[in-house]
VOGURO-677307 format. One record per residue: residue number from 1; x, y, z of N, C-alpha, C in turn; residue in three letters. Coordinates in Angstrom, 3 decimals, m for minus. Layout:
<sites>
{NUM; {X; Y; Z}; {X; Y; Z}; {X; Y; Z}; 'ala'}
...
</sites>
This chain:
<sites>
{1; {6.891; 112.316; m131.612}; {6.873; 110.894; m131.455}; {6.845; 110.548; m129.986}; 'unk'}
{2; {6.530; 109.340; m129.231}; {6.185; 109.077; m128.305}; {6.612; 107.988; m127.964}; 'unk'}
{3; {7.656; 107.743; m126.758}; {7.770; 107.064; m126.680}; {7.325; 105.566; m125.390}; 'unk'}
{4; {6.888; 104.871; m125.387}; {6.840; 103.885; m123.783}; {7.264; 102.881; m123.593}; 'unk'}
{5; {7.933; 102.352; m122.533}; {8.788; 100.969; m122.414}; {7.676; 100.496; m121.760}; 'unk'}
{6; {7.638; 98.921; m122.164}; {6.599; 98.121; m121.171}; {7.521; 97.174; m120.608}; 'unk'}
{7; {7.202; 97.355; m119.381}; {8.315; 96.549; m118.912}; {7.350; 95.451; m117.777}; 'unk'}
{8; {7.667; 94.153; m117.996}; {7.152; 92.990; m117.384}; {6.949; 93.016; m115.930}; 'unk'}
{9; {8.474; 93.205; m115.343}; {8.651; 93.516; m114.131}; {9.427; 94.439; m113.695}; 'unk'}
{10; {8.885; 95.295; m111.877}; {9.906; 95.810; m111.620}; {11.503; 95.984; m111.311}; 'unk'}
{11; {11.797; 94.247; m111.353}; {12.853; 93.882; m110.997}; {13.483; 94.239; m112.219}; 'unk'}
{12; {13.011; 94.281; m113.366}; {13.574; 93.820; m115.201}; {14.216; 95.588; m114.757}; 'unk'}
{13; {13.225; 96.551; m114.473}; {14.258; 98.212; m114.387}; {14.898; 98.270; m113.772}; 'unk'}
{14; {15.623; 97.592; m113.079}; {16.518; 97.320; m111.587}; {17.974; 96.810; m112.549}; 'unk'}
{15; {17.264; 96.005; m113.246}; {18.267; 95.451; m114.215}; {18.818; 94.072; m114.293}; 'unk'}
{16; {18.032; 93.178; m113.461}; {18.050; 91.739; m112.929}; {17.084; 90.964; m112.876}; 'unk'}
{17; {16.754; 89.796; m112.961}; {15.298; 88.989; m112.157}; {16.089; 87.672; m112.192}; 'unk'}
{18; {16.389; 87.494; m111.124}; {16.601; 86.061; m110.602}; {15.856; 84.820; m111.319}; 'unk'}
{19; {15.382; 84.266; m111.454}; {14.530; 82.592; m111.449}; {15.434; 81.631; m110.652}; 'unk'}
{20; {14.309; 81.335; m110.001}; {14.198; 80.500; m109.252}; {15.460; 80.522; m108.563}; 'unk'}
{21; {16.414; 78.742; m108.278}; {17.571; 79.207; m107.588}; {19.029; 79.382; m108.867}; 'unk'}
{22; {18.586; 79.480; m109.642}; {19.985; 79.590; m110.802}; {20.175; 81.234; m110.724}; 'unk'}
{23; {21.377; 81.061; m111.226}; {22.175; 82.470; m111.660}; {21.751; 82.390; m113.337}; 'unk'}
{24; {20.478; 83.009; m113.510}; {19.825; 83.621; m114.396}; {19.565; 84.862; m114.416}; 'unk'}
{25; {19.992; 85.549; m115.431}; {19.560; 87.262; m115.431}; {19.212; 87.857; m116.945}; 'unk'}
{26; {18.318; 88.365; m116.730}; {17.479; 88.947; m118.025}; {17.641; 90.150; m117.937}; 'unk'}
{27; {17.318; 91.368; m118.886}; {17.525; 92.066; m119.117}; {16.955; 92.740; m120.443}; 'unk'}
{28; {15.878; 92.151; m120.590}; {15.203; 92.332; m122.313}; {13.983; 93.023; m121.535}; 'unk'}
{29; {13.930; 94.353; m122.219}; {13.118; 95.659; m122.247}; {12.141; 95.590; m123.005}; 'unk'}
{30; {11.065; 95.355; m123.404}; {10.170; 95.240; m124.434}; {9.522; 96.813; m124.818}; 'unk'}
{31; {9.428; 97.259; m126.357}; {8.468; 98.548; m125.586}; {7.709; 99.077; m127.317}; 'unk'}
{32; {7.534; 100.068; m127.001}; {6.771; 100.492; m128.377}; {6.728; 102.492; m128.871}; 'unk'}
{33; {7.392; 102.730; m130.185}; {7.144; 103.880; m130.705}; {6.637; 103.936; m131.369}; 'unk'}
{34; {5.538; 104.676; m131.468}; {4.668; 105.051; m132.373}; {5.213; 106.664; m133.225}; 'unk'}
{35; {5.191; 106.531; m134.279}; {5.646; 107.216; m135.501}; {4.877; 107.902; m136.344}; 'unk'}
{36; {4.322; 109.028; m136.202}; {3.010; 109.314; m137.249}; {4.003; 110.018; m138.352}; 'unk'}
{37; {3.337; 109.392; m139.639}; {4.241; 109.309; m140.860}; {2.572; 110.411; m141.696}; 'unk'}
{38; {3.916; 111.147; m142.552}; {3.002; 112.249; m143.302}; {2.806; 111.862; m144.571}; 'unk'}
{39; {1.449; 111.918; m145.389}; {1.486; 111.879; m146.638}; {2.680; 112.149; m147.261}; 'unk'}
{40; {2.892; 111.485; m148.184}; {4.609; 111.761; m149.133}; {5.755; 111.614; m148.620}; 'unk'}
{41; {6.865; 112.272; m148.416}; {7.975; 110.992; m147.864}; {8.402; 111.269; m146.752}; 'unk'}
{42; {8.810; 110.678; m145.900}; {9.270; 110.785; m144.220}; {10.914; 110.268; m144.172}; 'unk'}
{43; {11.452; 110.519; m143.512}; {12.552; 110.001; m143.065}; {12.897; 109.120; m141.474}; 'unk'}
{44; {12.705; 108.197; m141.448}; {12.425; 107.392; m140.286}; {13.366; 106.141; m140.262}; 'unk'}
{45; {13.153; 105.824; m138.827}; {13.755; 104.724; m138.388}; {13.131; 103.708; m137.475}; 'unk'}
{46; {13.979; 102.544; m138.076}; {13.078; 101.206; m136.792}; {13.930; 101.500; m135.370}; 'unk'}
{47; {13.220; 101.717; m134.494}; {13.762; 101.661; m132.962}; {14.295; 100.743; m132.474}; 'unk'}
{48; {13.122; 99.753; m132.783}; {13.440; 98.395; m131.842}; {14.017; 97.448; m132.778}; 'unk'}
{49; {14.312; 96.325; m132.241}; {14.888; 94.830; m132.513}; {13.459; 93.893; m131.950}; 'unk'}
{50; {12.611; 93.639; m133.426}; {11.969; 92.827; m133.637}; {11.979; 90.978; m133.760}; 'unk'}
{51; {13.336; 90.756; m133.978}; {13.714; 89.818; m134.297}; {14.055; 89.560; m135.859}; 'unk'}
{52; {13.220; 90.071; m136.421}; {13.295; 90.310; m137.687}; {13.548; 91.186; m138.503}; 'unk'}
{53; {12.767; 92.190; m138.132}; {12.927; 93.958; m138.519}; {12.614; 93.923; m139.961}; 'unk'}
{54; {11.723; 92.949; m140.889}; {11.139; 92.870; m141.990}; {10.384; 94.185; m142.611}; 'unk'}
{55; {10.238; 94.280; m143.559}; {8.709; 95.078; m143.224}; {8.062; 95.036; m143.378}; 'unk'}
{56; {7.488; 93.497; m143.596}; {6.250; 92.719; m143.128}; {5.786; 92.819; m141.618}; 'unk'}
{57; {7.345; 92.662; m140.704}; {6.858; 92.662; m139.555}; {6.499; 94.358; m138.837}; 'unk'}
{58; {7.364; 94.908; m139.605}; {7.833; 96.775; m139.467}; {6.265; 97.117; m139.522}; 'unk'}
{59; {5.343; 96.672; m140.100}; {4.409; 97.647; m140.845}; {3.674; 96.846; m141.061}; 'unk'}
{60; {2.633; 97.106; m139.602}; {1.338; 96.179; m139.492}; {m0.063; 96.503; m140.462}; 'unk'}
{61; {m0.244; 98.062; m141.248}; {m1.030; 98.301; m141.852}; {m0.811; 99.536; m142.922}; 'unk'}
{62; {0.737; 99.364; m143.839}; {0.684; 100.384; m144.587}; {m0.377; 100.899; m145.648}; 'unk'}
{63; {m0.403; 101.354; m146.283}; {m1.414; 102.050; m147.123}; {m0.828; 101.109; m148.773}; 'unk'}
{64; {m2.214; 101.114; m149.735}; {m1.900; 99.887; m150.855}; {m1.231; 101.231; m151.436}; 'unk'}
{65; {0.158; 101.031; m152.224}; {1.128; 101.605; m152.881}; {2.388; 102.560; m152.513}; 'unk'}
{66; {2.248; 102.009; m151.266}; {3.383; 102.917; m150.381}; {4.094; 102.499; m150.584}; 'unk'}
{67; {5.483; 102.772; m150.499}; {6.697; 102.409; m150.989}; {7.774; 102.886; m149.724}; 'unk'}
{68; {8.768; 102.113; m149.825}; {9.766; 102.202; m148.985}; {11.312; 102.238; m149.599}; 'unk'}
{69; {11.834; 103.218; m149.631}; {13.295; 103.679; m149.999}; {14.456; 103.476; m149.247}; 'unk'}
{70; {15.300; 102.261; m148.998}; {16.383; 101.794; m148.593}; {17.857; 102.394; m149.370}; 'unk'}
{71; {18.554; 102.714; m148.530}; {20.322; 103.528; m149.562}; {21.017; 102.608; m148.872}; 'unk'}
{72; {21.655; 101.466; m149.380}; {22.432; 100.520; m149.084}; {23.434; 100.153; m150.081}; 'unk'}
{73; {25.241; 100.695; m149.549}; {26.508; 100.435; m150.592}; {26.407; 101.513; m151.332}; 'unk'}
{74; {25.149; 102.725; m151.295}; {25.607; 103.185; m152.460}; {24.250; 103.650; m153.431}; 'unk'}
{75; {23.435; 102.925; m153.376}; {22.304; 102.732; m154.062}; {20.847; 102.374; m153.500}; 'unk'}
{76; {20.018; 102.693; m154.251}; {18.844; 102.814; m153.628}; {17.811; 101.212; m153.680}; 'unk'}
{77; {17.442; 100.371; m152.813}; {16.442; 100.082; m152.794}; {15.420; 99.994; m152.444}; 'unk'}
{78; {14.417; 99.425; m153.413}; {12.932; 100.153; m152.738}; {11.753; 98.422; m152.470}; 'unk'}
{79; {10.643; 98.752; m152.552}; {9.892; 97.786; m152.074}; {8.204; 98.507; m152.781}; 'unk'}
{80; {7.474; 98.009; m152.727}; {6.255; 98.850; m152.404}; {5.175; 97.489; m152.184}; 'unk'}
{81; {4.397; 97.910; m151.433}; {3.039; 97.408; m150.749}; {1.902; 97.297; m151.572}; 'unk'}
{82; {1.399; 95.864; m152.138}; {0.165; 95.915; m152.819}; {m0.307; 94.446; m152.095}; 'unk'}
{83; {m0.514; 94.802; m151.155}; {m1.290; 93.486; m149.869}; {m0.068; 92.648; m149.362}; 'unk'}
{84; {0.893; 93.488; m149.340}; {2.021; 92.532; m149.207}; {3.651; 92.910; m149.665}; 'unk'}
{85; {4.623; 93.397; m149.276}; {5.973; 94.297; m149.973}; {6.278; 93.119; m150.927}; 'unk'}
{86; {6.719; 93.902; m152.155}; {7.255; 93.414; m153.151}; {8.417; 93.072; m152.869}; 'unk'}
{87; {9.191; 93.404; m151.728}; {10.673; 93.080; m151.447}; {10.685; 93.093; m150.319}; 'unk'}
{88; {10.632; 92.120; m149.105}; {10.756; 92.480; m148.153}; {12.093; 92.625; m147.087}; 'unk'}
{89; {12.241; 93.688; m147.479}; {13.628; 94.319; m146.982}; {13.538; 94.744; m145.444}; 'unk'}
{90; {15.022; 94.284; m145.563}; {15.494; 94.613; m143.514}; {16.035; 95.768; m142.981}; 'unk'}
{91; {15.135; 96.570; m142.621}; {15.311; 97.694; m141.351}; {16.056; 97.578; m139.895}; 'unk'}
{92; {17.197; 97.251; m140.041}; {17.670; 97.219; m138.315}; {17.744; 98.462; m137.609}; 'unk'}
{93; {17.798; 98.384; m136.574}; {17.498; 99.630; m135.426}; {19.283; 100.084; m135.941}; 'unk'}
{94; {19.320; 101.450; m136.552}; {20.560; 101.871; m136.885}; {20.606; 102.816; m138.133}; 'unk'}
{95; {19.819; 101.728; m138.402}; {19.422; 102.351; m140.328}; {18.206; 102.770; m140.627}; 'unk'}
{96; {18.463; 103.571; m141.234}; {17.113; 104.806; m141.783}; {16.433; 104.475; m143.211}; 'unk'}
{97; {15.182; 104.855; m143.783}; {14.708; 104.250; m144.565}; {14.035; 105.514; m145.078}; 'unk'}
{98; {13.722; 105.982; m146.362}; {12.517; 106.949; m147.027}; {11.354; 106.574; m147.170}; 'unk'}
{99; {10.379; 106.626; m146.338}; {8.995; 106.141; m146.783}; {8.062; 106.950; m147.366}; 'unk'}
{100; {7.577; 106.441; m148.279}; {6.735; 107.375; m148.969}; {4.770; 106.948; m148.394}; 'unk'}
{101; {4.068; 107.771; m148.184}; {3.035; 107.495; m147.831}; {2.127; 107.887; m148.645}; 'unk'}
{102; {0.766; 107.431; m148.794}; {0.540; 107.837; m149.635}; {m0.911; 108.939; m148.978}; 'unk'}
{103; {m1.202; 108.073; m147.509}; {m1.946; 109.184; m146.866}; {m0.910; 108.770; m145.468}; 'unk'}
{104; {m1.235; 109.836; m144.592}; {m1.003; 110.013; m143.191}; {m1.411; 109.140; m142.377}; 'unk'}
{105; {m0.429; 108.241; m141.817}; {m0.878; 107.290; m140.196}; {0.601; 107.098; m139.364}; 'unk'}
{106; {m0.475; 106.434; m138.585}; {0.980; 106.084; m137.471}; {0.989; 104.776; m137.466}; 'unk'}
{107; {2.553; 104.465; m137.733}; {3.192; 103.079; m137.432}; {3.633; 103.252; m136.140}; 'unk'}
{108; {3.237; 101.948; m135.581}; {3.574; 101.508; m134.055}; {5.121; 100.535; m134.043}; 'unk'}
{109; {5.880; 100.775; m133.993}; {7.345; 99.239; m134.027}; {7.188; 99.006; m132.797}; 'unk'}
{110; {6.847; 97.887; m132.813}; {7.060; 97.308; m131.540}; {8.611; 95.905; m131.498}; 'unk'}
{111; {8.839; 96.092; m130.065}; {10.336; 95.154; m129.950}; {10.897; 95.631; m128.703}; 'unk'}
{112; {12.378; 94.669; m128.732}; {13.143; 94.797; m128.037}; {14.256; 96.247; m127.786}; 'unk'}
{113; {14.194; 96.736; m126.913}; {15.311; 97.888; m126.685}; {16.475; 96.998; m126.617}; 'unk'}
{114; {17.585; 97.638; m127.719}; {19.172; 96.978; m127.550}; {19.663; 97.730; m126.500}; 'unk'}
{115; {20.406; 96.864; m125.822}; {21.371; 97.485; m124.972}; {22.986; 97.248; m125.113}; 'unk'}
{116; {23.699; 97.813; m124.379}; {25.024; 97.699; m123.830}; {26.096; 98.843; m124.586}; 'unk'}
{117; {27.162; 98.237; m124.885}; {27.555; 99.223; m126.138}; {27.123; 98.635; m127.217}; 'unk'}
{118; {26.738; 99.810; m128.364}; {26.223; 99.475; m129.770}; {26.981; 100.148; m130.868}; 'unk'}
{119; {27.628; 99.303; m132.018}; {28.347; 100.115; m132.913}; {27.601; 100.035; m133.922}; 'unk'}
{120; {27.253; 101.372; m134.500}; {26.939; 101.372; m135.583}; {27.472; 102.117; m137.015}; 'unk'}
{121; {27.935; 101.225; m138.062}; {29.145; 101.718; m138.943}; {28.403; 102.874; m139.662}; 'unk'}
{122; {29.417; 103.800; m139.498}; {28.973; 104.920; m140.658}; {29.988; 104.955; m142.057}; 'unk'}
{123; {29.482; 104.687; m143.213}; {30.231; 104.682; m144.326}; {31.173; 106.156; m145.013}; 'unk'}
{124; {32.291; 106.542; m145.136}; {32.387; 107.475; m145.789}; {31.589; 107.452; m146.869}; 'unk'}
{125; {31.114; 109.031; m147.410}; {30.127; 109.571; m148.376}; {28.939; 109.856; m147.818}; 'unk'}
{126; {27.919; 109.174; m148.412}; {26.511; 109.415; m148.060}; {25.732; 108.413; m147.811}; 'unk'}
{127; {24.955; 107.935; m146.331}; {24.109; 107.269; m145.885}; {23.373; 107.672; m144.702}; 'unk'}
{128; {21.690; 106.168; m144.705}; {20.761; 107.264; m143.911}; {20.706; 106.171; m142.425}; 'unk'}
{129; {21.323; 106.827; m141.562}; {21.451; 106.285; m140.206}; {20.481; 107.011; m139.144}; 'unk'}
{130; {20.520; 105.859; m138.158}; {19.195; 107.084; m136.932}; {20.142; 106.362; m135.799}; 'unk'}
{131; {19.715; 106.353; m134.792}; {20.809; 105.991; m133.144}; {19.982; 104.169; m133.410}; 'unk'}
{132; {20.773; 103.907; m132.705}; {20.025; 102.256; m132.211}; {18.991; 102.005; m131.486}; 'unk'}
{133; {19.310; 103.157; m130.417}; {18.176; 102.852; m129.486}; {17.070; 104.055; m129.378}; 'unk'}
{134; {15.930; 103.799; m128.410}; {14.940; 104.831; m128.784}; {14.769; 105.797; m127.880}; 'unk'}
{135; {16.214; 107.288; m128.207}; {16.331; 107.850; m127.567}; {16.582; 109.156; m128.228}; 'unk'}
{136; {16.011; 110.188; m127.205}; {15.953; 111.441; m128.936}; {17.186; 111.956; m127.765}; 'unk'}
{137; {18.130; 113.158; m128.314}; {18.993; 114.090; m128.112}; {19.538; 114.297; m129.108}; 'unk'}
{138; {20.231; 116.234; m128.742}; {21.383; 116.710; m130.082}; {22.739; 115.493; m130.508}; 'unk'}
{139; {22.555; 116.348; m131.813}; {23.799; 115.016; m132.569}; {25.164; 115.152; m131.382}; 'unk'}
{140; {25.668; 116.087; m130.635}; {26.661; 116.027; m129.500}; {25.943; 114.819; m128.306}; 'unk'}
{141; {24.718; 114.972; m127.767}; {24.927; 114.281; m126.573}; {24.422; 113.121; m126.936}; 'unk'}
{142; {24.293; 112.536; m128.158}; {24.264; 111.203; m128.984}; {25.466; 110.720; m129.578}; 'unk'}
{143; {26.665; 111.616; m129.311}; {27.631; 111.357; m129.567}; {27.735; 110.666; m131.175}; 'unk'}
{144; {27.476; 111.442; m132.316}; {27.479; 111.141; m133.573}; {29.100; 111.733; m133.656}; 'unk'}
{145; {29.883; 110.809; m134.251}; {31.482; 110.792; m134.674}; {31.408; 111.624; m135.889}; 'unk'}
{146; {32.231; 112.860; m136.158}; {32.347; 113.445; m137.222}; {33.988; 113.781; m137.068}; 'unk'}
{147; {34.247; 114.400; m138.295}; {35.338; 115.045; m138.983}; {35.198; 116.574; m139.178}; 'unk'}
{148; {35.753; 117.339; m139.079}; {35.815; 118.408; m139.860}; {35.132; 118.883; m140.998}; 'unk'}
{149; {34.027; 119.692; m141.055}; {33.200; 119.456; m142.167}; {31.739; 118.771; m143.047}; 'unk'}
{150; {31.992; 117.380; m141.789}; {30.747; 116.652; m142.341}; {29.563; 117.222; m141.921}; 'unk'}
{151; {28.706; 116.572; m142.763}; {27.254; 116.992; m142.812}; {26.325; 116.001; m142.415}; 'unk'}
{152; {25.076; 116.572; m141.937}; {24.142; 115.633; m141.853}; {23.126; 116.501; m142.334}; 'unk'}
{153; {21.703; 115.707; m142.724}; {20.365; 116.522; m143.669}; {19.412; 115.643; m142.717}; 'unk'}
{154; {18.466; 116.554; m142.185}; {16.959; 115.858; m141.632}; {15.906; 116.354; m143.003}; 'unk'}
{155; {15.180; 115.426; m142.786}; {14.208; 115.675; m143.679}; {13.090; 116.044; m142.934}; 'unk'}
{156; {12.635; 118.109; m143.333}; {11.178; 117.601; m141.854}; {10.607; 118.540; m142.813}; 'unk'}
{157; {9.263; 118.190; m142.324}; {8.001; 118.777; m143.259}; {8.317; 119.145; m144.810}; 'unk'}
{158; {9.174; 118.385; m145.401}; {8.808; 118.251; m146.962}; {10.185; 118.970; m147.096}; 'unk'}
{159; {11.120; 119.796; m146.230}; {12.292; 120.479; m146.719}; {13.510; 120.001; m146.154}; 'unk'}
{160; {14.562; 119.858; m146.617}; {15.745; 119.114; m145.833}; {16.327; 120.514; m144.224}; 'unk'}
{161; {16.902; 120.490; m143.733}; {17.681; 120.968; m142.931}; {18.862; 120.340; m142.127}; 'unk'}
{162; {19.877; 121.004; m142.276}; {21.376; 120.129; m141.865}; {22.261; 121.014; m141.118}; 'unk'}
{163; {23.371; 120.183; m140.444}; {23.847; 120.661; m139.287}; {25.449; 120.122; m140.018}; 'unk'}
{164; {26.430; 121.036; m139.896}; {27.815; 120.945; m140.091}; {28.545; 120.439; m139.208}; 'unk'}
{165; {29.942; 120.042; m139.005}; {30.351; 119.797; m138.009}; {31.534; 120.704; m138.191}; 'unk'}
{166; {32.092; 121.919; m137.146}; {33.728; 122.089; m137.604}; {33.947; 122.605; m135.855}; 'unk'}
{167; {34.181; 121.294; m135.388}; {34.715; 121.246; m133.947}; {33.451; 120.665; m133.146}; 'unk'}
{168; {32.228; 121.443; m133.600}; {31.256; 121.116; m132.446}; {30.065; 121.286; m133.595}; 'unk'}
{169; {28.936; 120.476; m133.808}; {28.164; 120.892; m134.831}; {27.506; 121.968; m134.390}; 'unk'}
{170; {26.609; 122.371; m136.126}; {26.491; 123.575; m135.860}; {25.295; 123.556; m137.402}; 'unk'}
{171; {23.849; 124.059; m136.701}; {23.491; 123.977; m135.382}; {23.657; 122.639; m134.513}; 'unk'}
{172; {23.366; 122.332; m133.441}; {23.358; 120.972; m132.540}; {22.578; 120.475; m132.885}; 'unk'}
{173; {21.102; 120.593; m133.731}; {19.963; 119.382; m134.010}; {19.823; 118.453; m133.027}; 'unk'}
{174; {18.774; 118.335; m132.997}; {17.924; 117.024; m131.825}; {17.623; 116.387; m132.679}; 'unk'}
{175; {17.607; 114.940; m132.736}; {17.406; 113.254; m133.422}; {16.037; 113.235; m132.402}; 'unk'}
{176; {15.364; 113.093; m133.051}; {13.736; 112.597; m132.295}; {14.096; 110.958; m132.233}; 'unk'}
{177; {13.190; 110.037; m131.509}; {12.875; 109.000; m131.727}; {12.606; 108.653; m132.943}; 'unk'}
{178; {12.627; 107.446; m133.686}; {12.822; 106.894; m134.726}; {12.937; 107.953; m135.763}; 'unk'}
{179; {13.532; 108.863; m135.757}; {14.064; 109.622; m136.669}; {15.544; 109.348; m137.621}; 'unk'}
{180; {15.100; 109.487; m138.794}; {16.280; 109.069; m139.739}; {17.120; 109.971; m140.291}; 'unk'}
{181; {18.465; 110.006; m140.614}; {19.093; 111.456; m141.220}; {20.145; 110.745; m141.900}; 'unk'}
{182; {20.150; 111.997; m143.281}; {21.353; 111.721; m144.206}; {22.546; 111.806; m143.642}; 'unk'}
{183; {23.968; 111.323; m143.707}; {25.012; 111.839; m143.041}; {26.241; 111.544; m144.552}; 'unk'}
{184; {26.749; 112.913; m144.535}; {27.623; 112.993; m145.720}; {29.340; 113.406; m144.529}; 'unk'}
{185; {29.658; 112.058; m144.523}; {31.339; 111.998; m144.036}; {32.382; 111.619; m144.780}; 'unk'}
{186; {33.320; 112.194; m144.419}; {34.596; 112.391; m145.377}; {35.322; 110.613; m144.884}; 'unk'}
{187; {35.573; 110.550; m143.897}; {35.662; 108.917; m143.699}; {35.155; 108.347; m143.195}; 'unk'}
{188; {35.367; 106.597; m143.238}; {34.348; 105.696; m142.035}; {34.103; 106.049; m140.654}; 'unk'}
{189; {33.194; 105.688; m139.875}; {33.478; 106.163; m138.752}; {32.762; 104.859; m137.886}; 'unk'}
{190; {32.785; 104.921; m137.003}; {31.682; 103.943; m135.849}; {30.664; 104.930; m134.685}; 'unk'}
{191; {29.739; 104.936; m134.675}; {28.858; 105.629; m134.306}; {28.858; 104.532; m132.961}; 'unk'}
{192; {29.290; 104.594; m131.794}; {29.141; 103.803; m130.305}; {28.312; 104.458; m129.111}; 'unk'}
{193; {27.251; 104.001; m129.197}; {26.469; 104.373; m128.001}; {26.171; 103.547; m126.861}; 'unk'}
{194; {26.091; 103.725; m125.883}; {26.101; 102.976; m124.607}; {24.845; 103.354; m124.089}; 'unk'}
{195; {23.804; 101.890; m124.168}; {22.398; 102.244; m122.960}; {22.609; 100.806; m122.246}; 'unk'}
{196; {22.544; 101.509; m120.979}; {22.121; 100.830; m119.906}; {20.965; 101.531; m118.808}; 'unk'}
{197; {20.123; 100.819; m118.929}; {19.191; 100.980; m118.225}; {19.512; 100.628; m116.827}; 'unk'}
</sites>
């Protein structure tokens, strides 16, 4: 996956832009990952903060009968595409989704990079979370909160593979960009990441 920030101005990577004579300061990153999704099902995530994070807006040209697999509370919902999602369900940058394809392309998300600190709740049991922001590293230097024991499952090329935790995970796994993963924890947790650009 690939990632590029477009950024307006050089002042915006500095981390400031004045206007005019007010104490105004911005700080909104605009940028874009592109995601090439495989025939049959993927495990993925929205990067950015669209405003919406629909997936009307998610998914400028899915394929007619693709379907999209949401695990929310517990249970599964889905959607599927026939000129238009039958449900149009919300993807926030945090949460992971099963997409099923029915041929091979790449979705582009385009949006806002979140910043500052970001919490994102992890449920005891089983749910599919990715980081907030669009940044790949191992589940340690992404600082994913575990217990003793818990698990996480990537889904890659059609077979699961998972990483334990008992002190330090094991193996360490790398989270790609908009990459999504199962996480089976024994209690709640808060997943807190800090980007500042």
């Amino acid at each position: 996956m690939r990632t590029k920030a477009l950024l307006g101005l050089a002042a915006l990577a500095a981390g400031a832009l004045t206007v005019t004579a007010q104490n105004v300061y911005s700080l909104n990153i605009v940028g874009y990952v592109n995601t090439p999704l495989a025939a049959g099902f993927n495990l993925i995530a929205n990067p950015l903060d669209n405003g919406t994070n629909d997936l009307n807006s998610l998914f400028a040209s899915p394929g007619f009968g693709d379907t999209v697999y949401a695990y929310v509370s517990g249970a599964f919902q889905n959607s599927q595409y026939f000129g238009s999602w039958s449900s149009d369900l919300v993807v926030t940058p945090g949460q992971g989704i099963f997409y099923q394809a029915g041929s091979p392309f790449t979705n582009t998300f385009v949006g806002n990079v979140l910043t500052g600190s970001l919490t994102n709740p992890v449920p005891a049991g089983f749910a599919i979370k990715s980081s907030m922001v669009p940044m790949s590293g191992t589940l340690e230097a992404l600082s994913f909160p575990a217990s003793f024991g818990d698990t996480v499952y990537f889904y890659r090329s059609g077979a699961y593979v998972n990483s334990q935790f008992f002190g330090s995970w094991n193996p360490d796994l790398t989270v790609g960009v908009g990459e999504a993963f199962w996480t089976q924890v024994s209690a709640a947790e808060s997943w807190v990441e800090t980007f500042n650009p």
